[in-house]
PDB file as gemmi writes it, atoms N, CA and C in Angstrom:
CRYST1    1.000    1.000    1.000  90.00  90.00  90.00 P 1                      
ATOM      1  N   UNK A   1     -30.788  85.873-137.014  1.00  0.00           N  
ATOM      2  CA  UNK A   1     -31.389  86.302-138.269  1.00  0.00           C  
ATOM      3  C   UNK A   1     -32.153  85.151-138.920  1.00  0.00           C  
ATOM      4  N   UNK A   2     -31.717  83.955-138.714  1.00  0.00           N  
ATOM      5  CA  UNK A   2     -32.352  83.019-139.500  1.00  0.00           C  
ATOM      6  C   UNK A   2     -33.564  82.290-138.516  1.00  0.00           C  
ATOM      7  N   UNK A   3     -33.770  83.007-137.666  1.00  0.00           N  
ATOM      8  CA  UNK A   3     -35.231  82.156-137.083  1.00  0.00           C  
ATOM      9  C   UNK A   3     -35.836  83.470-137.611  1.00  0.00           C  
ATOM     10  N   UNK A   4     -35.480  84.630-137.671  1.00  0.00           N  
ATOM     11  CA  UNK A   4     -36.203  85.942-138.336  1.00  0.00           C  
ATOM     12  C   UNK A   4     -36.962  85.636-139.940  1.00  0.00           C  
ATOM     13  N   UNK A   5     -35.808  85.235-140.345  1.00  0.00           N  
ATOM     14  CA  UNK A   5     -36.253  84.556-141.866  1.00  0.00           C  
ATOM     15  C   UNK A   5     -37.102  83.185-141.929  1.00  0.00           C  
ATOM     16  N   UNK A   6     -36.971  82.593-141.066  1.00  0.00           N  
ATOM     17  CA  UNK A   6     -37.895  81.097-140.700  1.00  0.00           C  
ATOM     18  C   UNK A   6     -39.641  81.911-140.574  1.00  0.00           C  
ATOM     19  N   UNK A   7     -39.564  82.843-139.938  1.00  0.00           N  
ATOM     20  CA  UNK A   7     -41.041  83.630-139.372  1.00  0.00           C  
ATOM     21  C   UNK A   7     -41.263  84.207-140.608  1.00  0.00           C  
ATOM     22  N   UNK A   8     -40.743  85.414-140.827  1.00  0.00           N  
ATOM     23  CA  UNK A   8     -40.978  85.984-142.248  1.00  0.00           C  
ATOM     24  C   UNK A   8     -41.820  85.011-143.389  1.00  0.00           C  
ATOM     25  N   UNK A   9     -40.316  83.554-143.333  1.00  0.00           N  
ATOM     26  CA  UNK A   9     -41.182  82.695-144.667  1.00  0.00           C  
ATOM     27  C   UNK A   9     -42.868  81.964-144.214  1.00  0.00           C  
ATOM     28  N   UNK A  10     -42.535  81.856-143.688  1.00  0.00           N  
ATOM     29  CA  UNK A  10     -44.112  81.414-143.379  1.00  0.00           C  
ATOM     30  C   UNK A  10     -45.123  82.537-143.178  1.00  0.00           C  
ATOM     31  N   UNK A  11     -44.986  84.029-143.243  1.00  0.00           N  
ATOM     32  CA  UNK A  11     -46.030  84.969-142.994  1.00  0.00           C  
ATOM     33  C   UNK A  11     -46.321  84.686-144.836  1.00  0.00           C  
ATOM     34  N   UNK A  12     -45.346  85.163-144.994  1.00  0.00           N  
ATOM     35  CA  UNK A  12     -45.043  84.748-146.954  1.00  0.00           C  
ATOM     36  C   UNK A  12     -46.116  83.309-147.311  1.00  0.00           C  
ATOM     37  N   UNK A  13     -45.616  82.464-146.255  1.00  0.00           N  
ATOM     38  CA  UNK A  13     -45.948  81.157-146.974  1.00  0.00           C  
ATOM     39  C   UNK A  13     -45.358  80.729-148.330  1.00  0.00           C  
ATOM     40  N   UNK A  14     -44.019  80.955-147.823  1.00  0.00           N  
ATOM     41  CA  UNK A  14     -43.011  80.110-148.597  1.00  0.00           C  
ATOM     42  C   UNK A  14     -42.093  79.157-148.186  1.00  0.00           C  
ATOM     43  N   UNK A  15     -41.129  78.630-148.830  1.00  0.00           N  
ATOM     44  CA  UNK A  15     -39.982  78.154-148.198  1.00  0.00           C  
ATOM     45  C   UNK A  15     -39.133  78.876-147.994  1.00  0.00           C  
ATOM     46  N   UNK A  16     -38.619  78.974-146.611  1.00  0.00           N  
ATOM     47  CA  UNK A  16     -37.182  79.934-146.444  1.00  0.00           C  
ATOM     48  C   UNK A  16     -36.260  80.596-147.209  1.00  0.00           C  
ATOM     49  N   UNK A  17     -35.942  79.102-148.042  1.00  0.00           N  
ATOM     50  CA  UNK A  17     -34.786  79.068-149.140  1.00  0.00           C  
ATOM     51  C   UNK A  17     -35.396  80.080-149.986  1.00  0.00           C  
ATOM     52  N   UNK A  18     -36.497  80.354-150.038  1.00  0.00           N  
ATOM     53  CA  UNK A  18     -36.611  81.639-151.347  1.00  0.00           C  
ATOM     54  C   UNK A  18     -36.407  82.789-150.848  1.00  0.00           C  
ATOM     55  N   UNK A  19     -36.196  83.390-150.052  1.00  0.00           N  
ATOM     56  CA  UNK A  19     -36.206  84.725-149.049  1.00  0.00           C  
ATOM     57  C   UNK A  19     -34.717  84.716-148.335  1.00  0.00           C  
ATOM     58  N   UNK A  20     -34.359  85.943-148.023  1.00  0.00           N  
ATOM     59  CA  UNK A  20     -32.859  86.154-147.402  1.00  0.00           C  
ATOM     60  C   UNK A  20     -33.086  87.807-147.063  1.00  0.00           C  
ATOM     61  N   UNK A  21     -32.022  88.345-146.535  1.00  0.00           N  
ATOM     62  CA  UNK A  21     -32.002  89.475-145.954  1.00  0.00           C  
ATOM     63  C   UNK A  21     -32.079  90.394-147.214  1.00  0.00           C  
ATOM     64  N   UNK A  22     -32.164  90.586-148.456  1.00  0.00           N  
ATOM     65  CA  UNK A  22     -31.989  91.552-149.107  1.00  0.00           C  
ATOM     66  C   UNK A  22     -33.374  91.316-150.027  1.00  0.00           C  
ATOM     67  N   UNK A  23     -33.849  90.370-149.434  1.00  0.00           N  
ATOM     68  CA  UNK A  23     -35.679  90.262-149.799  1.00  0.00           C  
ATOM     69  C   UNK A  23     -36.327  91.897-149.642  1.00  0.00           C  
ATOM     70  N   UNK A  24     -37.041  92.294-151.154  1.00  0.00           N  
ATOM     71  CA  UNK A  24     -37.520  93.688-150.511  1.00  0.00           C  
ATOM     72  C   UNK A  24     -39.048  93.786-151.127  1.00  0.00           C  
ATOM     73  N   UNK A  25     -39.281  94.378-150.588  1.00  0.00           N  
ATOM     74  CA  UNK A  25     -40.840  95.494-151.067  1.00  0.00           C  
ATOM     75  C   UNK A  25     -41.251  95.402-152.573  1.00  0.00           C  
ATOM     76  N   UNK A  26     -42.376  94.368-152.722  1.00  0.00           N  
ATOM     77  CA  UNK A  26     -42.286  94.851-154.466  1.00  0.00           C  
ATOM     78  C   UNK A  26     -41.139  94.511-155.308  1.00  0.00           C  
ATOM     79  N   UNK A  27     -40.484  93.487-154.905  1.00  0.00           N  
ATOM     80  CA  UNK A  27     -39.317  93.066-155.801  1.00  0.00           C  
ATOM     81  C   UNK A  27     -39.632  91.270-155.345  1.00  0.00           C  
ATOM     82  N   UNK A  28     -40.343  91.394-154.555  1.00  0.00           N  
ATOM     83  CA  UNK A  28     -40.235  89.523-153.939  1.00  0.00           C  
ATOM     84  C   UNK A  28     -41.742  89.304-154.258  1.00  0.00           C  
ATOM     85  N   UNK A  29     -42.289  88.259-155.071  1.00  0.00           N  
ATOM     86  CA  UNK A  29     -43.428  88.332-155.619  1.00  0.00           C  
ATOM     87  C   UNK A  29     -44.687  88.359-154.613  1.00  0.00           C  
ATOM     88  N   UNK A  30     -44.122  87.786-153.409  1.00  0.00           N  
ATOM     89  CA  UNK A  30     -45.439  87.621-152.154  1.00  0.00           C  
ATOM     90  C   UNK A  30     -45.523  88.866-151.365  1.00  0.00           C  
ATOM     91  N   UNK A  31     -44.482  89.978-151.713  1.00  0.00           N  
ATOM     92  CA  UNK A  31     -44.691  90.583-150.670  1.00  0.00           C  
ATOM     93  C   UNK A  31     -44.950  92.222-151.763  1.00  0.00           C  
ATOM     94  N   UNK A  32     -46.072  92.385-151.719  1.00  0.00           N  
ATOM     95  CA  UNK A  32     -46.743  93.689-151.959  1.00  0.00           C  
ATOM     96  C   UNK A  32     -47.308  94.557-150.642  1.00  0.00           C  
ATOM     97  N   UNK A  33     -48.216  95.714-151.302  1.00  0.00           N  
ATOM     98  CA  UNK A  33     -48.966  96.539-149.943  1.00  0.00           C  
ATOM     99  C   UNK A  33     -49.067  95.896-148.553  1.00  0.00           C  
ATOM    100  N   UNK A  34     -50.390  95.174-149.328  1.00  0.00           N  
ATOM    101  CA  UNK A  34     -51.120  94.281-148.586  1.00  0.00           C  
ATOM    102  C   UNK A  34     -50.337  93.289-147.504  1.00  0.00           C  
ATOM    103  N   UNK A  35     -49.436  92.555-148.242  1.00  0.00           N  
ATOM    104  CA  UNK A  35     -48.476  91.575-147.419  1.00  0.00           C  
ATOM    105  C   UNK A  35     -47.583  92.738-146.689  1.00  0.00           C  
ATOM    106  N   UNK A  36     -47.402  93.992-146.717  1.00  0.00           N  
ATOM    107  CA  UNK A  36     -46.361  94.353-146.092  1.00  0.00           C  
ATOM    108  C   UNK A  36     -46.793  94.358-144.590  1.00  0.00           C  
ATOM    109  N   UNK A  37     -48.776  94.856-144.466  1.00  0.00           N  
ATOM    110  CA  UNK A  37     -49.033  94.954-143.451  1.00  0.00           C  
ATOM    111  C   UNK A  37     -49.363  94.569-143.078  1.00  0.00           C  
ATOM    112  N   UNK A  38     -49.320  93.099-143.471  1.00  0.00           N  
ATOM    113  CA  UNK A  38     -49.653  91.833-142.548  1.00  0.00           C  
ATOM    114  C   UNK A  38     -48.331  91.658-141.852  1.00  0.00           C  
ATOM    115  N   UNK A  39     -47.200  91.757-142.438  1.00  0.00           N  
ATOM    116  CA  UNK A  39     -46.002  91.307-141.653  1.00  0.00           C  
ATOM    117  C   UNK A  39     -45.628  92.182-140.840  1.00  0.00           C  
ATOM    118  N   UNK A  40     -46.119  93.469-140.893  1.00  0.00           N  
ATOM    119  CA  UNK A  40     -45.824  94.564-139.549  1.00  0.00           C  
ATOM    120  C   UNK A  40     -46.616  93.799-138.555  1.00  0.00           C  
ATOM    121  N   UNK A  41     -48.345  93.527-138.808  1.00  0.00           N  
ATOM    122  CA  UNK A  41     -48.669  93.327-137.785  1.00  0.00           C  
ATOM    123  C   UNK A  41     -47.884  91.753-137.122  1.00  0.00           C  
ATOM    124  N   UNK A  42     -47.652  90.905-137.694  1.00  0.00           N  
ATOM    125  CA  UNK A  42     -47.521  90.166-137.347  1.00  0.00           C  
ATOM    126  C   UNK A  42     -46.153  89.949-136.587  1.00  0.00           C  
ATOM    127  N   UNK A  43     -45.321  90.695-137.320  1.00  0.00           N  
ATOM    128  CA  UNK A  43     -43.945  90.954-136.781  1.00  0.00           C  
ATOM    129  C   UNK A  43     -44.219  91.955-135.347  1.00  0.00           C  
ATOM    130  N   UNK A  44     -44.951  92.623-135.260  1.00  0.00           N  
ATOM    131  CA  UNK A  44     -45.330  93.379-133.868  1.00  0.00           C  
ATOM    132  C   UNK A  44     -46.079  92.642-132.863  1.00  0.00           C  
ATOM    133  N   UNK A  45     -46.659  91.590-133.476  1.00  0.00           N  
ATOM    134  CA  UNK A  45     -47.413  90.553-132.541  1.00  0.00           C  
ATOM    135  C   UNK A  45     -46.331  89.677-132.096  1.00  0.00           C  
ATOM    136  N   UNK A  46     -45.158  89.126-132.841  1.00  0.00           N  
ATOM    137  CA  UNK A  46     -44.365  88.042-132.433  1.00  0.00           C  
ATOM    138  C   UNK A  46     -43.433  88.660-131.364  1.00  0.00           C  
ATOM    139  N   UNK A  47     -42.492  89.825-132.102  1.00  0.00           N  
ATOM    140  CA  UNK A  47     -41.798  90.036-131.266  1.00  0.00           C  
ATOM    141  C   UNK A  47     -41.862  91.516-130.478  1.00  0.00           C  
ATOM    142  N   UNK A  48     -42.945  91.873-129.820  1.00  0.00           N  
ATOM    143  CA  UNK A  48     -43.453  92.521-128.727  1.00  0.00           C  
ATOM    144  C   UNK A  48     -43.043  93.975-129.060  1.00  0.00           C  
ATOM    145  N   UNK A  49     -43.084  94.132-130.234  1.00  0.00           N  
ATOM    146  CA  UNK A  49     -42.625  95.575-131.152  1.00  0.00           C  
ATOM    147  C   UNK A  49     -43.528  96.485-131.973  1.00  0.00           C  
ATOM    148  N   UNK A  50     -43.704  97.862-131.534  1.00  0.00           N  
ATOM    149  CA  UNK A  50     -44.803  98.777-131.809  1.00  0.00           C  
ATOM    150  C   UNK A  50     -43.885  99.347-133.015  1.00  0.00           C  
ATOM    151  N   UNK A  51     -44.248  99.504-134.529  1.00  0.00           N  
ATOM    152  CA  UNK A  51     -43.991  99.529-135.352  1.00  0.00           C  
ATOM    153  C   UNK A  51     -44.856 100.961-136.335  1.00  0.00           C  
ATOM    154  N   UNK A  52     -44.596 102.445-136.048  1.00  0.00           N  
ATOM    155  CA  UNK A  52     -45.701 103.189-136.359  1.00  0.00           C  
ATOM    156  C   UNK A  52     -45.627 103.044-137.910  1.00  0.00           C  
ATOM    157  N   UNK A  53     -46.812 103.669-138.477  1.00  0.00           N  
ATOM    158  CA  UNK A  53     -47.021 103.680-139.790  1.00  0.00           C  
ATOM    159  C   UNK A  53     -46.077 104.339-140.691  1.00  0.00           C  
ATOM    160  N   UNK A  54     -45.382 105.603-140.093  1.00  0.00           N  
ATOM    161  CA  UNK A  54     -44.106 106.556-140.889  1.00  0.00           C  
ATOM    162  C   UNK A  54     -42.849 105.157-140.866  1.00  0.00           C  
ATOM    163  N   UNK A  55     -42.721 104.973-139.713  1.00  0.00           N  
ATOM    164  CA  UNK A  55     -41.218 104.014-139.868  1.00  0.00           C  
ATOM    165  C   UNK A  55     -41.846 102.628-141.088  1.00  0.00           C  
ATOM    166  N   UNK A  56     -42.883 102.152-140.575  1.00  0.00           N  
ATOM    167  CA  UNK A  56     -43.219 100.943-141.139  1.00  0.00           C  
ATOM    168  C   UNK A  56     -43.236 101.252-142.973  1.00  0.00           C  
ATOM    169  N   UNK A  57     -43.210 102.634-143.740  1.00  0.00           N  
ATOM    170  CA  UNK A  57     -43.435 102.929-145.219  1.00  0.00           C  
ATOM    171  C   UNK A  57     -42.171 103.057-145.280  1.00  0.00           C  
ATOM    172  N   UNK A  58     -40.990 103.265-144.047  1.00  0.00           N  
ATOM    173  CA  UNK A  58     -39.860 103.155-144.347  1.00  0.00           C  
ATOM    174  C   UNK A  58     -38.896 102.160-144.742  1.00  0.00           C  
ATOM    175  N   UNK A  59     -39.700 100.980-144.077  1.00  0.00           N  
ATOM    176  CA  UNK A  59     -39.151  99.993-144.277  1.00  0.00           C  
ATOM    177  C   UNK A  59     -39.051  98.792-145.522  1.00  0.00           C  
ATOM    178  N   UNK A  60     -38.060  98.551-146.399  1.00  0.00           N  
ATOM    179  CA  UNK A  60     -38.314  98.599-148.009  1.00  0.00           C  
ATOM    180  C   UNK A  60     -37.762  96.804-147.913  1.00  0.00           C  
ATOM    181  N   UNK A  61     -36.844  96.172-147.174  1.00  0.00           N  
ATOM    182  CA  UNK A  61     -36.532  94.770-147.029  1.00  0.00           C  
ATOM    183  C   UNK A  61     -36.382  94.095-146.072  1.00  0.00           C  
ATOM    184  N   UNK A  62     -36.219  92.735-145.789  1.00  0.00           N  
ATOM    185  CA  UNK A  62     -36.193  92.052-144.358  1.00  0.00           C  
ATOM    186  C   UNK A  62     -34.992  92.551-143.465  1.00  0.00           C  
ATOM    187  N   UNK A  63     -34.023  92.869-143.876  1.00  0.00           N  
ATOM    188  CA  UNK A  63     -32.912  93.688-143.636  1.00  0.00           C  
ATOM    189  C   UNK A  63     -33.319  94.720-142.711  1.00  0.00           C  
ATOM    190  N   UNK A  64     -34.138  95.402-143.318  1.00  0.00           N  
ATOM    191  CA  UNK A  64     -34.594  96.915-142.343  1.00  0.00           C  
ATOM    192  C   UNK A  64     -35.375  96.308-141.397  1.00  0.00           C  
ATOM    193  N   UNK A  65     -36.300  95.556-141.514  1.00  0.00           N  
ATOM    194  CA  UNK A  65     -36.957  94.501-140.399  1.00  0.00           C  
ATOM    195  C   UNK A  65     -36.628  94.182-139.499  1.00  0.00           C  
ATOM    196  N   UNK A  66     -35.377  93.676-139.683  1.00  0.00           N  
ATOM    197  CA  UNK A  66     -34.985  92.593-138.230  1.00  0.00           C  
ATOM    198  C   UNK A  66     -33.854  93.841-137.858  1.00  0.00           C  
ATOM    199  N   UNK A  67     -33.411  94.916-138.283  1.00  0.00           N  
ATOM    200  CA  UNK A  67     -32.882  95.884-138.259  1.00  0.00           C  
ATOM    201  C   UNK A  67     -33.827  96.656-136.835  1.00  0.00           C  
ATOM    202  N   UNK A  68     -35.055  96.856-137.322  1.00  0.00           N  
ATOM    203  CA  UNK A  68     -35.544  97.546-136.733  1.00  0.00           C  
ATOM    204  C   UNK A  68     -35.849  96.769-134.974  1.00  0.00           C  
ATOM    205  N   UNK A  69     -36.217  95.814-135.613  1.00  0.00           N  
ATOM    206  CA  UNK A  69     -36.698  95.124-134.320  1.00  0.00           C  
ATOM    207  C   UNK A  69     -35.112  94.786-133.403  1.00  0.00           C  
ATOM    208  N   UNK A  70     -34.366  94.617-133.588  1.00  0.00           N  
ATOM    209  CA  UNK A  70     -32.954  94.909-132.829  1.00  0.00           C  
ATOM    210  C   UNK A  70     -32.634  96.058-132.156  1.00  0.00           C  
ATOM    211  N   UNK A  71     -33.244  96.860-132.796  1.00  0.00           N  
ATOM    212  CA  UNK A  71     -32.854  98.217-132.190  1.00  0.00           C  
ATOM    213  C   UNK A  71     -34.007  98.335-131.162  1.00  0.00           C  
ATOM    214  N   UNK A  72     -34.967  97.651-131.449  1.00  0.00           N  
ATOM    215  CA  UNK A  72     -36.240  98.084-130.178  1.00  0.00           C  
ATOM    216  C   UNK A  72     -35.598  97.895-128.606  1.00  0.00           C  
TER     217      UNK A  72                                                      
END                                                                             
């Protein structure tokens, strides 16, 4: 989980330490619309994971993230 959160903070372009698994949607100041779908794509570019648009509006914190990508 925490190299998950190491990737995350830097899509963010933050420091780690500000972000954790219960980081969500519109509650974490860097991560709005826009940032959400940069981190799908980017999270689908890193770790080799097709992420459709219904699941991806489902997904509300880093939690459901690395959630999802586990289950791939």
């Amino acid at each position: 989980m925490q190299d998950f959160l190491n990737f995350a903070a830097e899509v963010f372009e933050v420091d780690p330490s500000e972000i954790d698994e219960t980081t969500s949607l519109n509650e974490f100041y860097k991560w709005d619309s826009l940032m959400h779908l940069k981190l799908i794509m980017e999270i689908e570019e890193k770790y080799e994971v097709d992420i459709p648009l219904d699941d991806a509006a489902k997904i509300k914190s880093l939690k459901d993230l690395y959630s999802y990508i586990q289950a791939s």
